[in-house]
N, C-alpha and C positions, 0 to 999 in steps of 0.2 A: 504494500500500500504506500502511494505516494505521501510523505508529508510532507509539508509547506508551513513555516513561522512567520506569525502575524506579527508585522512591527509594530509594537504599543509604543505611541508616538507618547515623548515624553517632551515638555514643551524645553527643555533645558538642552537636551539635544537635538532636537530638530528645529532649533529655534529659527536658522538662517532660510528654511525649507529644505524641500526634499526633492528633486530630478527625478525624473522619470520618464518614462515614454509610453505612447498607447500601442496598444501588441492586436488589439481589434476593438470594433465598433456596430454596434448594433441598436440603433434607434437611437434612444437617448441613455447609454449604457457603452460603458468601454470599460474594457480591461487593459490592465498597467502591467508594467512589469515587478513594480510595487507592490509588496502584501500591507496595507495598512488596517488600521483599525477603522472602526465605522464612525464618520462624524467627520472625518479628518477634510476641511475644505481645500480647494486648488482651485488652478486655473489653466489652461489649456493658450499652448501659444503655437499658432497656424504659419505656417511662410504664407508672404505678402510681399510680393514685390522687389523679390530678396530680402525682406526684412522678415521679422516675427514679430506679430500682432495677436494681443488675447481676445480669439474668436471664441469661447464659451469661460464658463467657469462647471465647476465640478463638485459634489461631494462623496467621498470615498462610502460605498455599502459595505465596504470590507472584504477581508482578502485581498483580490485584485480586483474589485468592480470598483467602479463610482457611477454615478449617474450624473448628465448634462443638466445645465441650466442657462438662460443666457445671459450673456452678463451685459449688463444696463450702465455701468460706473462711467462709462466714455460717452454717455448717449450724450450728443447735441441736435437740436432740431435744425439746426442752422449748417449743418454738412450730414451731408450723408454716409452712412458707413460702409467701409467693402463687407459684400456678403463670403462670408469662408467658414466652412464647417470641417469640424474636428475630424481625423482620419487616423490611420495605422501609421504611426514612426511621430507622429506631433510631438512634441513636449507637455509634460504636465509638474505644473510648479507644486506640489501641498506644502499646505502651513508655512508661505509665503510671509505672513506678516505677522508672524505670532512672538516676533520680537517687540511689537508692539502691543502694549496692555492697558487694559485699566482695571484697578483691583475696587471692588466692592466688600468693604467690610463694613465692621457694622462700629466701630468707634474709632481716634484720633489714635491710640495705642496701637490697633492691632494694625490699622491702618501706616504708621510706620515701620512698625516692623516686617510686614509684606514688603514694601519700597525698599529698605535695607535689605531682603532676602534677594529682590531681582533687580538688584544696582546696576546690575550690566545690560536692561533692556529700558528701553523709550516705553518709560509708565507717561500716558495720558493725565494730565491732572483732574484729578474727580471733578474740581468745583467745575470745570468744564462743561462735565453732563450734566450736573445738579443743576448750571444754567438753562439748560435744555427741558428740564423737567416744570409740568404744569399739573398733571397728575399722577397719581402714583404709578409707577415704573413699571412697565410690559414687554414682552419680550422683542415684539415688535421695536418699540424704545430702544433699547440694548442693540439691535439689529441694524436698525437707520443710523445709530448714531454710529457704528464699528465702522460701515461704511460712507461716513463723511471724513473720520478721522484717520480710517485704513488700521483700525486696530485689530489684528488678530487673531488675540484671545481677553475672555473676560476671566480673571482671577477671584473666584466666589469663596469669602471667608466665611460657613457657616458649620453645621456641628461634624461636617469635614473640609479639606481645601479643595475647592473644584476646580479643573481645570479646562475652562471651556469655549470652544469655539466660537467663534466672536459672530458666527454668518451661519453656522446651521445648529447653535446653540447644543451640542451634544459636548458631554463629558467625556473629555481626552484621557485624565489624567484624575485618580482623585486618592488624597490620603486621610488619616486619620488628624485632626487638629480643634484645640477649641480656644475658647478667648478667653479673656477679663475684662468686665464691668458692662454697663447697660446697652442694648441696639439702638442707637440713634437710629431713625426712621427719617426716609426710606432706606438709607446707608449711610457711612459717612461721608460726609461734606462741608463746609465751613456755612451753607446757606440751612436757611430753616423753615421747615416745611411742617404742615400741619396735617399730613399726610396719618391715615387711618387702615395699618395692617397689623392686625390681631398676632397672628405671628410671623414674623418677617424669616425665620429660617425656614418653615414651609410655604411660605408663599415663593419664594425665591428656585428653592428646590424644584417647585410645581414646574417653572418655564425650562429646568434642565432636563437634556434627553437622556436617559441610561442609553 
């Protein structure tokens, strides 16, 4: 019997992303030559004119599959885009920007010391999204805002550390970890919200995919 190991992306080592190539394609479904784990996002870069241009984006099913999505981040209505769809030998980026974070905890302590733990990557400054926030935080929220800032993964401090895909919200990565002293609500932030969640480590959990 053949076996095949799944790389469980670990965000400290894949942090710069992962290369890979598509081996085939079938609708909106390609396999890698990557075995990833499920959740893991990408992006697919096409020849264009002898250049390479990212005609789809991607998130890994696991194993070697991922499935197609298209990707919007370049849309302008004001030029047109070339039509190029993904094929067998293209390149496929994952965990592309998962050196970039933003950490969600729940107070000003634990909150620092996540930032001291990932000194070596471009954390997003919270009060950033907290400015963005009008009601209480949804996954969607979390999702539009990854992609204005091009953050890669969301760092969830809750009654473990989550390590989560910033664009198809699945947990990459998650240990055992707890904190000291109260949840500021909705996380913390230096802004103040009057924001109404009963319990912030299950409602938070609720938007993560296992």
């Amino acid at each position: 019997m053949r076996i095949f190991s799944i790389l469980l992306l670990s965000l400290s080592l894949y942090a710069n992303g992962l290369v890979t190539h598509i081996t085939d394609v079938l609708g909106n479904v390609i396999a890698t030559k990557a075995y990833l784990k499920k959740g893991i996002s990408g992006i697919v870069l096409c020849p264009y004119e002898k250049e390479k241009i990212i005609c789809a984006r991607c998130v890994s099913a696991g194993e070697n599959r991922a499935v197609l999505y298209s990707y919007k981040a370049l849309k302008n209505d004001a030029f047109a885009l070339p039509v190029v769809f993904p094929k067998k030998n293209d390149e496929v980026i994952f965990g592309k920007n998962y050196k970039r974070i933003a950490i969600i905890a729940p107070n000003l302590q634990t909150y620092l010391k996540l930032k001291k733990r990932f000194s070596t990557f471009t954390v997003i400054p919270i009060d950033v999204l907290g400015a963005f926030l009008e009601d209480e935080p949804k996954r969607a929220d979390f999702i539009n805002f990854a992609k204005k800032m091009d953050i890669g993964m969301y760092i969830f401090a809750l009654d473990k550390l989550y390590e989560v895909d910033a664009l198809s919200f699945y947990a990459i990565n998650e240990e055992d970890f707890s904190f000291k002293g109260k949840f500021k609500l909705p996380f913390y932030t230096s802004y103040n919200f009057d924001f109404d969640i009963k319990n912030p480590i299950k409602y938070y959990k609720s938007m993560i995919k296992e």
